[in-house]
C-alpha positions in Angstrom: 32.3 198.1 166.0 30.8 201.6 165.6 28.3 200.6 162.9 27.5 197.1 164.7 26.3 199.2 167.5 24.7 201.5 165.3 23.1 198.9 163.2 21.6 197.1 166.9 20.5 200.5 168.0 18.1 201.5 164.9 17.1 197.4 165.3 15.9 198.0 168.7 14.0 201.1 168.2 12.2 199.4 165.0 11.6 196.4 166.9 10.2 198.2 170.1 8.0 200.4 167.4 6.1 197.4 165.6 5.9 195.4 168.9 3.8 198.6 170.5 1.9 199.0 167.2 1.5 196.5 165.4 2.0 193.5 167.5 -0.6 194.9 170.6 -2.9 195.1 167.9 -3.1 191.3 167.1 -2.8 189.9 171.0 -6.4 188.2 170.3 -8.7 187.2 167.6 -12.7 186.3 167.5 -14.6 183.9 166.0 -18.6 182.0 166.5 -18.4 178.7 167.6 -21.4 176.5 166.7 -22.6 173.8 169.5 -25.9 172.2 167.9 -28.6 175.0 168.5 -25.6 177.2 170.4 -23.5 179.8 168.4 -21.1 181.6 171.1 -18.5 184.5 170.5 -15.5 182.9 171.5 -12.0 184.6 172.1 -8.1 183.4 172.1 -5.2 184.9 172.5 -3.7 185.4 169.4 0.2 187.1 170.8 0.3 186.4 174.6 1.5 189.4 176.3 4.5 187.6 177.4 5.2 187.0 174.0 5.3 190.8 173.2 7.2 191.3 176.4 10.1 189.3 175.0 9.9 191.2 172.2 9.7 194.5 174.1 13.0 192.8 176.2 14.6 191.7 173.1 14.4 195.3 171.8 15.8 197.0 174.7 18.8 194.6 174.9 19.6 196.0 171.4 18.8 199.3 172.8 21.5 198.5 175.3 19.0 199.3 178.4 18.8 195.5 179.6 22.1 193.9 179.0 22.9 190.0 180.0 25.4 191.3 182.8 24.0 194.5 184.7 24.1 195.4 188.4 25.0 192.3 190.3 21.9 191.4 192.3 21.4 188.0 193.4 17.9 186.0 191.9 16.9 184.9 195.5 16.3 189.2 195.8 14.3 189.7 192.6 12.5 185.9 193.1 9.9 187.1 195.5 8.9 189.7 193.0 9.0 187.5 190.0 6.6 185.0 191.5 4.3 187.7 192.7 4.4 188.8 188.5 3.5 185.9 187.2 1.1 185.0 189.9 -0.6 188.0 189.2 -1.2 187.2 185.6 -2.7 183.8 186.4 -5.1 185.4 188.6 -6.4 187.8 186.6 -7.0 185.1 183.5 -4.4 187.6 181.8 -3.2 186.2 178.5 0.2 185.4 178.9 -0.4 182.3 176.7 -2.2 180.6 174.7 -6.2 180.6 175.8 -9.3 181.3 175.3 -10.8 183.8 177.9 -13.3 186.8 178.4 -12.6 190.0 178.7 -12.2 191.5 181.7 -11.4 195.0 183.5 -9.2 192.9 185.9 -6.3 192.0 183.4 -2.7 193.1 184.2 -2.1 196.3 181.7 -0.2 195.7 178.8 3.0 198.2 180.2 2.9 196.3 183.7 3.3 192.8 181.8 6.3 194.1 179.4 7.7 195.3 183.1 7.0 192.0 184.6 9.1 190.4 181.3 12.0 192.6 181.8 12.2 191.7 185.3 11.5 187.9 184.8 14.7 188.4 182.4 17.0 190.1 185.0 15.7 187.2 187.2 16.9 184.8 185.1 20.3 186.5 183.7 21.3 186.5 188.1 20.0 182.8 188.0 22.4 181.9 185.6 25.3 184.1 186.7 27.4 182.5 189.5 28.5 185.4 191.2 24.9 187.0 191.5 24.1 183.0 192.7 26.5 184.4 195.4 25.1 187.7 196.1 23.5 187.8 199.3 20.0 188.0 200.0 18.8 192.1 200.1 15.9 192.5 202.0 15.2 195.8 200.6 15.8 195.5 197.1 13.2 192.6 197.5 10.8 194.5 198.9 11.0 197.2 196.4 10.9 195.3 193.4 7.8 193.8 195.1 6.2 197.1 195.5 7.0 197.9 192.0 5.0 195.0 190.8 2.2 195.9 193.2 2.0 199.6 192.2 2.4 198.7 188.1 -1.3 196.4 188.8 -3.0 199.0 190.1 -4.5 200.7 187.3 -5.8 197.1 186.5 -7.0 197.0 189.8 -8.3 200.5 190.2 -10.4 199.5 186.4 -11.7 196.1 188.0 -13.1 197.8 191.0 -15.2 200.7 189.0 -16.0 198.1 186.9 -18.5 196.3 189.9 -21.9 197.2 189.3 -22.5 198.8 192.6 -19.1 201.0 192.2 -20.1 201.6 188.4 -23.6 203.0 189.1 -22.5 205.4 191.3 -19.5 206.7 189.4 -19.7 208.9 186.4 -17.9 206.7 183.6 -14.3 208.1 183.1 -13.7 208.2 180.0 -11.8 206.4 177.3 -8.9 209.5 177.5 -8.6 209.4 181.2 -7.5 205.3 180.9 -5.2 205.0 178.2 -2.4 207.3 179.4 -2.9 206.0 182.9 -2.4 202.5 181.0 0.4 203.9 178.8 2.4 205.6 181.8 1.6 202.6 184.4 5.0 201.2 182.8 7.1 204.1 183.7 7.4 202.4 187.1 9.9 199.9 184.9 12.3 202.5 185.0 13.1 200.9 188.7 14.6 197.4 186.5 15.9 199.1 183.5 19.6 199.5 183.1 20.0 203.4 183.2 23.3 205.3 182.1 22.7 204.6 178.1 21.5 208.6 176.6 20.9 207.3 173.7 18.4 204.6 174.6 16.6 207.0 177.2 16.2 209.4 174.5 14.6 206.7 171.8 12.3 205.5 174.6 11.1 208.7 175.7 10.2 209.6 171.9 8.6 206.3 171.0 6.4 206.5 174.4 5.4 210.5 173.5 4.5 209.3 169.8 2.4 206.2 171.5 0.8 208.3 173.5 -0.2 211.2 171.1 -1.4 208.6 168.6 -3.5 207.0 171.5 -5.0 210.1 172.5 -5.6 211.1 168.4 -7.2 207.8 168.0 -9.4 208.4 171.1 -10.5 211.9 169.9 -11.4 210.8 166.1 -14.6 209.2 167.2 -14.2 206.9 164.7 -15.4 203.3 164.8 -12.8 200.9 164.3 -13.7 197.3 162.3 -12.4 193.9 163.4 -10.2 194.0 160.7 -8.5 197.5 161.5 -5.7 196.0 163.8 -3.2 198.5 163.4 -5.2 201.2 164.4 -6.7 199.5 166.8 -3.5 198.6 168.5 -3.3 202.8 168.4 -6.6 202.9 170.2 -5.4 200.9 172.9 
C-alpha cells in the first residue's frame, strides 16, 4: 500500500512537471492560410487550457491534494462560481477548446484556468455525491469562491487595460519580468479550493512552482530569441 502511494506520488509530481513545461508550450500552433490573392497568419489552439487543467487536476489527485471525496460542500455553493469561470473564458476568446483565435492581452492567465479546472472538478465530485446534493446552500462559501475567481482574472484584466492604446501611450511598458511572476503567482489564489493537510504534496508544489518560476525569470533574462520550433523553452518563457 506504501509503494502504491509512493508510486502515485512521483506520478503526480512528473505529470504536474511536463504539463507546466512541456505541455504550456504546445497550447497553439501557426500556419499561412492562402485565400486567392490573400495569405493570412492564422492561429489554433493546439492543447486547450482546459485540457492542461485536467491534466494539472489529474496530477494533484495523485498528489493527494484534490481527492474525489473532500470537505462536504454542496454544488449549488460552488455552482455560482463555476459558471462565472467558464463564462469568463468565453468572454475573453480564451482557448479552452478547440479554435482558431487572435491573441489578445484579455485572455484568462494560464494559473487562473488550471484554478478554474480544479474547481470545475470539486463542482462536479459534490454534484455527483448525494450527501453534498444535500448540503445546504452557503451563502458565504459562494461568495468567496466567486471572489476567488474574480481576483485570479485580474492580472488578465489589469494586462487588457494597459494594453488600450490610450492607457498604453501613457504608461512606461512593464516589462516582460514584471508579468510572468504576476502570471505565475496569480494561481496561488487556488490554494482557497485545494485540499490542504497533505505535507508532502505542499512541499512538491512549492518546489515545482519555485523551479517554474526561476526558469521563467532565467529565460526572461537570456535575451535570447526563441524560434517557432523551440516549444520547450518557450513554454519556459511564458
Amino acid at each position: 500500500m506504501r509503494k502504491a502511494r509512493t508510486a502515485r506520488f512521483i506520478g503526480g509530481v512528473l505529470l504536474l512537471a511536463l504539463a507546466m513545461t512541456v505541455g504550456v508550450g504546445y497550447t497553439y500552433v501557426n500556419y499561412l492560410e492562402e485565400d486567392g490573392l490573400v495569405t493570412r497568419l492564422v492561429t489554433e489552439t493546439w492543447i486547450p487550457f482546459f485540457v492542461l487543467g485536467a491534466a494539472v487536476v489529474a496530477a494533484l489527485m495523485l498528489l493527494g491534494a484534490a481527492p474525489v471525496r473532500g470537505r462536504r460542500v454542496s454544488p449549488w455553493t460552488l455552482l455560482p462560481a463555476a459558471v462565472l469561470a467558464v463564462g469568463l473564458c468565453i468572454a475573453t476568446r480564451t482557448p479552452v477548446v478547440w479554435l482558431r483565435y487572435k491573441f489578445s492581452y484579455w485572455m484568462v492567465p494560464f494559473a487562473a484556468v488550471f484554478a478554474y479546472a480544479l474547481l470545475l472538478w470539486r463542482f462536479l465530485c459534490a454534484l455527483a455525491d448525494g450527501a453534498c446534493r444535500k448540503t445546504p446552500f452557503d451563502s458565504r462559501a459562494a461568495l468567496k469562491a466567486a471572489l476567488i475567481v474574480v481576483l485570479l482574472y485580474l492580472p488578465g484584466a489589469l494586462a487588457g487595460i494597459i494594453s488600450l492604446e490610450p492607457v498604453r501611450f501613457a504608461l512606461p511598458v512593464l516589462p516582460g519580468w514584471f508579468w510572468m511572476p504576476i502570471y505565475l503567482l496569480s494561481g496561488a489564489a487556488a490554494l482557497a479550493v485545494v485540499e490542504r493537510g497533505h505535507k508532502a504534496a505542499g512541499i512538491a508544489l512549492l518546489i515545482l512552482g519555485a523551479a517554474e518560476l526561476a526558469l521563467c525569470l532565467c529565460a526572461l533574462f537570456s535575451g535570447e530569441t526563441l524560434g517557432e520550433g523551440a516549444r520547450l523553452p518557450f513554454s519556459l518563457m511564458i
